[in-house]
NUKOLTOR-855235 format. One record per residue (C-alpha): residue in one letter; x, y, z; residue number from 1. Coordinates in pm, 1 decimal, decimal comma, padded with zeros to 6 digits. Layout:
REM NUKOLTOR-855235
> margu / east / north / up / guvex
> a / X / Y / Z / NUM
...
REM end
This chain:
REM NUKOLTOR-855235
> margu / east / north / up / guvex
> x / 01738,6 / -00176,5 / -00737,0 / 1
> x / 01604,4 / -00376,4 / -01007,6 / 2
> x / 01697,7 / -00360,1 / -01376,0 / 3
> x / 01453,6 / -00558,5 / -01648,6 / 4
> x / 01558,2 / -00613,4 / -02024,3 / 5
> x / 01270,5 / -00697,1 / -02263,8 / 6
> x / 01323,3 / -00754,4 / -02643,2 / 7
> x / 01035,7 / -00666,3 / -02841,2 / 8
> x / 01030,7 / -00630,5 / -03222,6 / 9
> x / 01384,9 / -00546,4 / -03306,9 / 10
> x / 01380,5 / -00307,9 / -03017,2 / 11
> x / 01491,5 / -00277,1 / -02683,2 / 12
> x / 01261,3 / -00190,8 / -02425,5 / 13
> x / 01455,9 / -00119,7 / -02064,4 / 14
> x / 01306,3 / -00067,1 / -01766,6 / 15
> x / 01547,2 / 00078,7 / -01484,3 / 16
> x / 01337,2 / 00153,7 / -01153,6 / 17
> x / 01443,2 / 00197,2 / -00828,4 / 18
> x / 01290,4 / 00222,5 / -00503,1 / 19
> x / 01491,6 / 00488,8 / -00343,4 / 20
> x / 01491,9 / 00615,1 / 00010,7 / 21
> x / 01289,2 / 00890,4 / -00142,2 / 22
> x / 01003,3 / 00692,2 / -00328,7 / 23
> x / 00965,4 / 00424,9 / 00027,7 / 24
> x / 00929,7 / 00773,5 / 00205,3 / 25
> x / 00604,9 / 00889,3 / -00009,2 / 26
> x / 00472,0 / 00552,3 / 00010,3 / 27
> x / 00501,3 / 00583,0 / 00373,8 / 28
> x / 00278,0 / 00907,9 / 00393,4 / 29
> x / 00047,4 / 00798,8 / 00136,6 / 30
> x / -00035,2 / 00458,6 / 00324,2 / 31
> x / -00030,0 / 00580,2 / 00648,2 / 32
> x / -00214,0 / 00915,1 / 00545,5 / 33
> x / -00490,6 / 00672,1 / 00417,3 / 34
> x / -00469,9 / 00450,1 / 00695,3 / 35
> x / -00526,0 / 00765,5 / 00927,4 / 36
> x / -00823,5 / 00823,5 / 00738,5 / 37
> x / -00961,5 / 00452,0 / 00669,0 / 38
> x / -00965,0 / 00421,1 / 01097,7 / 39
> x / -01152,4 / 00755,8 / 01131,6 / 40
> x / -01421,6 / 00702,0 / 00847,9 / 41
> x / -01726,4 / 00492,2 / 00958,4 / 42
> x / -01889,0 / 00131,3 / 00858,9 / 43
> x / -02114,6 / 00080,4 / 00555,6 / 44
> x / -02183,9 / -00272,5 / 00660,4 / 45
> x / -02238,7 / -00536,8 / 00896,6 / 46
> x / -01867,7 / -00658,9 / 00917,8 / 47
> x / -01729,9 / -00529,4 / 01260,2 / 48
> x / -01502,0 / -00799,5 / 01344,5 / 49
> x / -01350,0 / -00823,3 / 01050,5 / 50
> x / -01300,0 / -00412,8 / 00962,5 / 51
> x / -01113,5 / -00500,1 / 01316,3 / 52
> x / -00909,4 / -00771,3 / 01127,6 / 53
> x / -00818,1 / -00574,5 / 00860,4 / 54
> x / -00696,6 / -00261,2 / 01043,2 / 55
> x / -00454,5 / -00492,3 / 01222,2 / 56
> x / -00350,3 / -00678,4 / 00925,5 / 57
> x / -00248,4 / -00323,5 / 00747,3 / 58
> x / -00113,3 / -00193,9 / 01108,5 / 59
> x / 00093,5 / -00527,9 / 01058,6 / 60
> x / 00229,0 / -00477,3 / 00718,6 / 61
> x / 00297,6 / -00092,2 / 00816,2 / 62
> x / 00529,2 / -00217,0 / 01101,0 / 63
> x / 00653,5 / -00507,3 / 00854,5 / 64
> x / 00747,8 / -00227,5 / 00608,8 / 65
> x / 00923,2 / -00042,9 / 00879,7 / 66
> x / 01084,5 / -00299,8 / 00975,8 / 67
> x / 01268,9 / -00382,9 / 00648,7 / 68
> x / 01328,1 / -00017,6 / 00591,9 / 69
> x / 01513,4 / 00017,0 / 00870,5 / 70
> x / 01738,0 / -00254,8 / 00772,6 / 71
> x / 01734,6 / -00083,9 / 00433,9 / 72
> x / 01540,8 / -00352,2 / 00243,8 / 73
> x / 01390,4 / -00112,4 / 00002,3 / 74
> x / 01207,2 / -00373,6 / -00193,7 / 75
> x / 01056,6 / -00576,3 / 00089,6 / 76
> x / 00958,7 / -00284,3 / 00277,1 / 77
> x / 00797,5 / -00138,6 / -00068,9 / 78
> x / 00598,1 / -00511,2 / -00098,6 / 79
> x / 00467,3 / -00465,6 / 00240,5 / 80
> x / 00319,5 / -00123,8 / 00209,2 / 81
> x / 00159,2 / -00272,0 / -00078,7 / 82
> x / 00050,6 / -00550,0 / 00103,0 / 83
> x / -00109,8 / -00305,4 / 00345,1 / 84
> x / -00245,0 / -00081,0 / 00051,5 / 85
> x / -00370,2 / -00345,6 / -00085,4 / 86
> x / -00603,2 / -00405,3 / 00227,1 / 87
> x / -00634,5 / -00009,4 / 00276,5 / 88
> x / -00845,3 / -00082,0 / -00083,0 / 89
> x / -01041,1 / -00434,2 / -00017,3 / 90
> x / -01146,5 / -00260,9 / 00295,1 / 91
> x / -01268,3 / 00070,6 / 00073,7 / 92
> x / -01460,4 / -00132,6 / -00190,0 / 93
> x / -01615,2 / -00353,7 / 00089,0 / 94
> x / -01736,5 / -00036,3 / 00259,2 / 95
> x / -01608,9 / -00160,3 / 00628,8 / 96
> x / -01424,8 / 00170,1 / 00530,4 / 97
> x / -01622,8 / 00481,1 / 00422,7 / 98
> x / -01410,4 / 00673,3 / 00224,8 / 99
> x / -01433,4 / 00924,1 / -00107,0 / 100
> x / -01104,3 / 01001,7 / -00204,0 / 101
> x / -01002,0 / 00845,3 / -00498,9 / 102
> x / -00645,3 / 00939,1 / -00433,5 / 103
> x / -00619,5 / 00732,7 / -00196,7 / 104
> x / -00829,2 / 00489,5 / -00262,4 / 105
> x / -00999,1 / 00258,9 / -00537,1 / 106
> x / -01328,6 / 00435,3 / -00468,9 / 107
> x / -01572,6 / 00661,9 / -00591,9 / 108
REM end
């Protein structure tokens, strides 16, 4: 749990998030859902070797994320599905993966 105070004009803005059991959970199915999908889709390039590196990076962060949840460090397991997201995406707008769905990607 994080809490952030900002001061803006007189007023005050404040941010209370939290990354709940619940919210890690959905992240979970939405990174591994798209991870499912990233490792079934084909190739749009060249770059075999390193669609091969970047399916173990994100299988690494997915096990990092696991990791921390299970120790129940929300936040670090919520930074590494990110992390893995994050190359879930690169490897979408590179095309090493061929995907469409904008839901689960920054594609299309």
């Amino acid at each position: 749990m994080f809490r952030v105070k900002y001061i803006k004009k007189d007023v005050l803005w404040v941010l209370m998030d939290k990354i709940t059991p619940e919210k890690l959970e959905k992240y979970f199915s939405v990174t591994k859902n798209a991870l499912f999908i990233a490792e079934r889709s084909g190739n749009r390039t060249k770059l075999i070797e390193e669609r091969k590196d970047f399916l173990d990076m994100i299988k690494r962060y997915v096990s990092d994320a696991e990791h921390f949840a299970k120790k129940k460090d929300f936040v670090n397991a919520f930074a590494a599905l990110n992390y893995a997201h994050g190359w879930l995406d690169a490897g979408a707008r590179l095309g090493i993966f061929d995907v469409h769905d904008n839901r689960l990607f920054t594609v299309d």
